[in-house]
C-alpha positions as CSV (number, residue, x, y, z in Angstrom):
1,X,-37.7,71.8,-28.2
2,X,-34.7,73.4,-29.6
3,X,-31.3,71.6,-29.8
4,X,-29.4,73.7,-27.8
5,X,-31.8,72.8,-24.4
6,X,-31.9,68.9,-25.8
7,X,-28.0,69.2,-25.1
8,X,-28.3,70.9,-21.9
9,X,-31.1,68.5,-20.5
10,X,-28.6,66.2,-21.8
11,X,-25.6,67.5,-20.2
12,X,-27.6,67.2,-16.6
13,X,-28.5,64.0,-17.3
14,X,-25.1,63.5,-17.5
15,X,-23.8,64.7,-14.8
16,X,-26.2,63.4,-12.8
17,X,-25.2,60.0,-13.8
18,X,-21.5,60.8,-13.3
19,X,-22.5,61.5,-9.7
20,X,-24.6,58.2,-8.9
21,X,-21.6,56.7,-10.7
22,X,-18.8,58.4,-7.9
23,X,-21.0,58.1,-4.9
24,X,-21.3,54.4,-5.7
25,X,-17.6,54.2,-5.8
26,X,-17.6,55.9,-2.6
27,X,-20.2,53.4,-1.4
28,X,-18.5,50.6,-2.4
29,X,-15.1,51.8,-0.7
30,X,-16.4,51.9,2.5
31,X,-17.9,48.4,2.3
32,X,-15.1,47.2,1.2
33,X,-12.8,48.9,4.1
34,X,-15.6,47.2,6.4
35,X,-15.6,44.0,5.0
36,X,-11.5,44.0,5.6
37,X,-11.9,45.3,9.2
38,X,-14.1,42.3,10.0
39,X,-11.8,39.9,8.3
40,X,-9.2,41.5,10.6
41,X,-11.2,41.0,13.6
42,X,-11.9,37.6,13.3
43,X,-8.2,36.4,12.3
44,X,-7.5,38.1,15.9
45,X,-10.0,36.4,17.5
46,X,-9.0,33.0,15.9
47,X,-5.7,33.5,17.5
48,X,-6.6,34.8,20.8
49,X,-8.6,31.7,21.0
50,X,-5.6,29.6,19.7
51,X,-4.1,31.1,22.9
52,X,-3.5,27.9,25.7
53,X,-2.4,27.8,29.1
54,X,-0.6,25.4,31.0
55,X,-2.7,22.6,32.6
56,X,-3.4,23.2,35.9
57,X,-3.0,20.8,39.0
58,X,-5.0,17.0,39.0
59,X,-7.5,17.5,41.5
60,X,-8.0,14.5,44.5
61,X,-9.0,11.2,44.2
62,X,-12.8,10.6,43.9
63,X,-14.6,8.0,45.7
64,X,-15.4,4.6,44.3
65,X,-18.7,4.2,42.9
66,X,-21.7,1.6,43.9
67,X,-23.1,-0.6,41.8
68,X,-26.9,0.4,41.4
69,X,-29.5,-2.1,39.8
70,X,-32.9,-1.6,37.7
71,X,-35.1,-4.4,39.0
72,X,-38.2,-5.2,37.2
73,X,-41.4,-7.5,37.5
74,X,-45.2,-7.6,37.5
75,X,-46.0,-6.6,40.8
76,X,-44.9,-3.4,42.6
77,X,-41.6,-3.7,45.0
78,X,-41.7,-5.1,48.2
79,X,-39.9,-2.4,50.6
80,X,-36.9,-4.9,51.2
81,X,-36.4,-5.0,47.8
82,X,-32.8,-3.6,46.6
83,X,-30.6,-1.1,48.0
84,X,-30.4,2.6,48.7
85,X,-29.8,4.1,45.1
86,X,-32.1,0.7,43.0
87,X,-34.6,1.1,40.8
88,X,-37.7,-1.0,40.2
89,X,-39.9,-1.3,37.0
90,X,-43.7,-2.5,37.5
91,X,-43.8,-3.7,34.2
92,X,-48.2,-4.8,34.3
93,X,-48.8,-1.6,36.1
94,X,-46.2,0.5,33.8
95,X,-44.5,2.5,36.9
96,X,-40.9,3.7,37.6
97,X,-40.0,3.3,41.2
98,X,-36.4,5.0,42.7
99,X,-34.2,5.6,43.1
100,X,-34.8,3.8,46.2
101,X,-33.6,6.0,49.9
């Protein structure tokens, strides 16, 4: 191979690398430009979500509660037992009874 087409392969070579070289610049740009957008983005969203309105009204009084109990022993519950909303535990024959209606 003579010199003359060693320096034009060379030359390509060159320029082909040059290219690869600007089209990764390119590349990189545009990820770059991205990457800002989405910073962007989420700093708005961080303060749309800071964003708080005034409390609304207290709503009404609820009722008072009942106390409920968890009875437990070895034999199942007799049906006057407890009161509506009582549990029961069968603790020999390992069974949950309630809440009682």
């Amino acid at each position: 191979m003579a010199i003359k087409e060693i320096k034009e392969l060379m030359a390509i070579k060159a320029t082909k690398v040059l290219l690869a070289i600007k089209a990764t610049k390119v590349l990189l740009a545009i990820l770059v430009t991205k990457v800002l957008m989405v910073i962007k983005a989420i700093k708005v969203l961080m303060v749309i979500m800071a964003i708080k309105g005034a409390n609304g009204d207290n709503g009404n009084a609820g009722t008072n509660g009942k106390n409920n109990y968890i009875y437990a022993d070895t034999t199942p519950p007799a049906p006057s037992k407890g009161d509506i909303g009582d549990w029961y535990i069968d603790v020999i024959g390992n069974r949950l009874y309630g809440p009682k209606n």
